[in-house]
N, C-alpha and C positions, 0 to 999 in steps of 0.2 A: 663742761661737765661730761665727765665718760658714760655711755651707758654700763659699764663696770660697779661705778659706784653714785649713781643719781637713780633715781627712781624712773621705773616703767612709764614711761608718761602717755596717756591715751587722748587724742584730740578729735571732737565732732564737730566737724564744719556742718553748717545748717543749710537750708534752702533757703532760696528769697530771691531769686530770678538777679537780675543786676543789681541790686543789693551785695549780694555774695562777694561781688568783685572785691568789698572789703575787708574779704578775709585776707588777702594778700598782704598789706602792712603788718597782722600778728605774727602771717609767716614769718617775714623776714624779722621780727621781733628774735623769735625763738633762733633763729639762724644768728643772730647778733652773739644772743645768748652763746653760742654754742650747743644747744639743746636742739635734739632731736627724738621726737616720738615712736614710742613702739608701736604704736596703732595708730591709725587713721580712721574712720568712718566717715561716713558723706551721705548725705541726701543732694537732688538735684545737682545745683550748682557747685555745691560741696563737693558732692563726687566727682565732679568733672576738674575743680581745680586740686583735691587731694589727691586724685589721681595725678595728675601733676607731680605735684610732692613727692608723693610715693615714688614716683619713677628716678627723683632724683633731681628734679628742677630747686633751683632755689629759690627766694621766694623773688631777688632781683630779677630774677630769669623770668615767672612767672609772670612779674610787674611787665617786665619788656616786652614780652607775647602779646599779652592782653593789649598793651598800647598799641601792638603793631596790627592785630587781628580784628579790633574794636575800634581803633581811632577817632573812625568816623562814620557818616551814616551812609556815606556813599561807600565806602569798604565792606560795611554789613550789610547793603543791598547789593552791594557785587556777589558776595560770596553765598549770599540766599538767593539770588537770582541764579547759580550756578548749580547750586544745591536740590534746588527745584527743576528746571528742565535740564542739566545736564546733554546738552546741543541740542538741537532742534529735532533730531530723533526721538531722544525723550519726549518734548512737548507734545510731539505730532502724538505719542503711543500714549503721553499719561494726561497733558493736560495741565492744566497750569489749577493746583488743588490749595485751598482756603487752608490745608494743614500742612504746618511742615514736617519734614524727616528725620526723627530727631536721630538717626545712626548716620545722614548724610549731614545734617551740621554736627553731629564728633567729630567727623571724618573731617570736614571745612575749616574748624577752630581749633582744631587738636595741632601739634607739629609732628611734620613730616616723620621727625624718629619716635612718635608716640608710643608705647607697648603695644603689642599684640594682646597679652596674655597676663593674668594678676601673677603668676609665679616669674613674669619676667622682673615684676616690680622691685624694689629696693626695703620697702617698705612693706608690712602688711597690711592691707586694705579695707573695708568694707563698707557696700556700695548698697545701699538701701534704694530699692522700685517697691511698686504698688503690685497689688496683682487684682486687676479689675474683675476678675470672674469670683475668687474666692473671699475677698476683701480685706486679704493680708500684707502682712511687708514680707518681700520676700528679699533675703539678702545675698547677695556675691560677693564669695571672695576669692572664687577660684575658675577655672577657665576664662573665656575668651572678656574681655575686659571691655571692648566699645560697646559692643551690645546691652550690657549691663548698666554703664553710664547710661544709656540710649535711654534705655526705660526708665531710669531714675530723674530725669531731666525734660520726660514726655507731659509737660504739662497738658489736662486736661481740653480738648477742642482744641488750643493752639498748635498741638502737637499730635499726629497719628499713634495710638497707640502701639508699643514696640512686643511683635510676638516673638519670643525666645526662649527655650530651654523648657519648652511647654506650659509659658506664661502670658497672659497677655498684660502687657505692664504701662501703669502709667506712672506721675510725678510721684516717690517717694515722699514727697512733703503731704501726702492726701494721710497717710498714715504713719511719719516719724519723721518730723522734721526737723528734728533735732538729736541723730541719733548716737545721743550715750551713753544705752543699753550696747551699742557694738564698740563703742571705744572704753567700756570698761573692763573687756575679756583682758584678763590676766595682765591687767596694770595696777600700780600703784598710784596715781595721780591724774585727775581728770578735767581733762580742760572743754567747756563746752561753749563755742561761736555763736551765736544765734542773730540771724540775720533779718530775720521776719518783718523787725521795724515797729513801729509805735502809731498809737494814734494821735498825736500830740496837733503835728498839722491839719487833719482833715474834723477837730473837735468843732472850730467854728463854722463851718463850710455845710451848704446846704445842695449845693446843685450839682452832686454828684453826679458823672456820667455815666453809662453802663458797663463800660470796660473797669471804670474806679472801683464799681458795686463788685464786681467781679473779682477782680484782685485784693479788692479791702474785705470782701467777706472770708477769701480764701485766706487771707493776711490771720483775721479772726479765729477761725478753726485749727489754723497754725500753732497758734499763740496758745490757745486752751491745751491742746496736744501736747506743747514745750510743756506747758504745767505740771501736767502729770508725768509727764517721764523727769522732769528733775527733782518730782516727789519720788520715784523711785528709784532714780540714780544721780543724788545729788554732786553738783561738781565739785573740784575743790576751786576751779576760778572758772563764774560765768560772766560772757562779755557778752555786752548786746550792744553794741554801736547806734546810735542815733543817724537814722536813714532815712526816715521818712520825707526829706526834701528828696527824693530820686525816685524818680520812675520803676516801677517793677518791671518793666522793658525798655530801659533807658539806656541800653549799655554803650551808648554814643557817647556819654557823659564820665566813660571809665577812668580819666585824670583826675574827673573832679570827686568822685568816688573815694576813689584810692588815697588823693591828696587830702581829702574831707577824714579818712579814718587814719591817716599816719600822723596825724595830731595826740592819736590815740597810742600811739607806738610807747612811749618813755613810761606813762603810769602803768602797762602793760607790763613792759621788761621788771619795774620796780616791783609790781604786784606779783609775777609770775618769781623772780627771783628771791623775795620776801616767804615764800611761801613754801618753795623749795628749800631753802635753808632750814626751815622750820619743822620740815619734813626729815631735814635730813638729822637735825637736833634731837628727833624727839623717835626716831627709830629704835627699835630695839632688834640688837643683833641675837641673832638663833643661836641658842648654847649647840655647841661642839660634840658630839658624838664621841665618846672616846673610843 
């Protein structure tokens, strides 16, 4: 389908830490399709792989990345051990800090011909952070493009809060994390990922640990948040993949991720092309000016 004569299609990849990796099967969904989006939006993880997108990746492309940059856990401790002392000059001046850099792992996960800049993109973009001083979302979609992702992906303690552009920014999921108030600008059709995950697994479980409380209450506040913004900007297809077998820092486990939500792929293509048709049936074309 041409963007000629299909609809504006607006897509909000959600946050959910390695969770998100699942958004990559709808990708390449829509690439099956032939369809591609006029908008992108992104929180955290969202933003990090929509920027992807945007630039031009496809979603096989993004599949192959992630395997190669994720694999294993000795791959993601190489490249956060790099990320963090960056030679032993580093160490000696910084120290070895409980938080990571979230603009030096863009920089480590990202590929070498990444953008610079959101106007280099293919696509247009929008990159929801937090802004820890004011307590708003503050969105990008124009200049420098890693810093943006940085802040959007700065989870909370885990991550140094990213100062840029006169913000000091942390995880976009604290205040929209699910954002399709920005993948609704001037589309017709809205598609919203939601990554967040369920409580389904941890209903019988009593001995949570403290990093679980942390993540499952963040999970919580998430999930209310998705609420309300889909009361306000209802999609026309929402997906929420069933995650909760994975780790919200698991992303060692990115095959089985990926593998786990490409099951998901066919009722996707059926539902998203069902829908679109539907769309296009029941359009009504603008009388003509004479």
């Amino acid at each position: 389908m041409s963007a000629i004569d299909g609809p504006r299609i607006g897509v909000a990849l959600g946050g959910g830490s390695a969770r998100g990796l699942t958004h990559i099967p709808y990708i390449e969904a829509m690439d099956e399709l032939g369809l591609k989006p006029s908008v992108i939006s992104g929180t955290s993880i969202g933003a990090l792989i929509g920027a992807g997108w945007a630039a031009g990746m496809s979603g096989k492309e993004l599949r192959e990345h992630s395997f190669e940059v994720l694999g294993t856990l000795r791959i993601i401790a190489g490249k956060l051990w790099a990320t963090q002392v960056r030679g032993l000059g580093g160490l000696l001046r910084n120290g070895i800090s409980m938080q990571l850099d979230a603009a030096s792992i863009v920089d480590a996960f990202t590929p070498p011909s990444f953008p610079q800049e959101f106007g280099d993109l293919k696509i247009p973009l929008h990159v929801v952070a937090t802004d820890f001083q004011s307590w708003h979302q503050v969105v990008f979609n124009s200049g420098l493009l890693r810093p943006a992702i940085a802040g959007s992906i700065a989870i909370p303690s885990l991550f140094k809060p990213v100062v840029y552009n006169n913000h000091v920014l942390v995880d976009g999921g604290v205040v929209n994390p699910l954002p399709l108030d920005q993948a609704d600008i001037d589309t017709d059709f809205l598609i919203g990922i939601d990554v967040v995950g369920d409580p389904s697994i941890a209903l019988a479980r009593t001995d949570h640990k403290a990093l679980d409380l942390w993540f499952g209450s963040a999970q919580i506040m998430m999930h209310a948040l998705t609420a309300h913004m889909m009361a306000a900007y209802p999609p026309d297809i929402y997906i929420r993949p069933h995650v909760a077998n994975f780790g919200a820092m698991e992303f060692w486990r990115v095959r089985e991720i990926v593998t786990h939500a490409e099951a998901e792929k066919d009722r996707f293509k059926r539902m998203l092309s069902h829908k679109i048709e539907a769309y296009m049936q029941n359009r009504v074309e603008p009388v003509k000016s004479v």
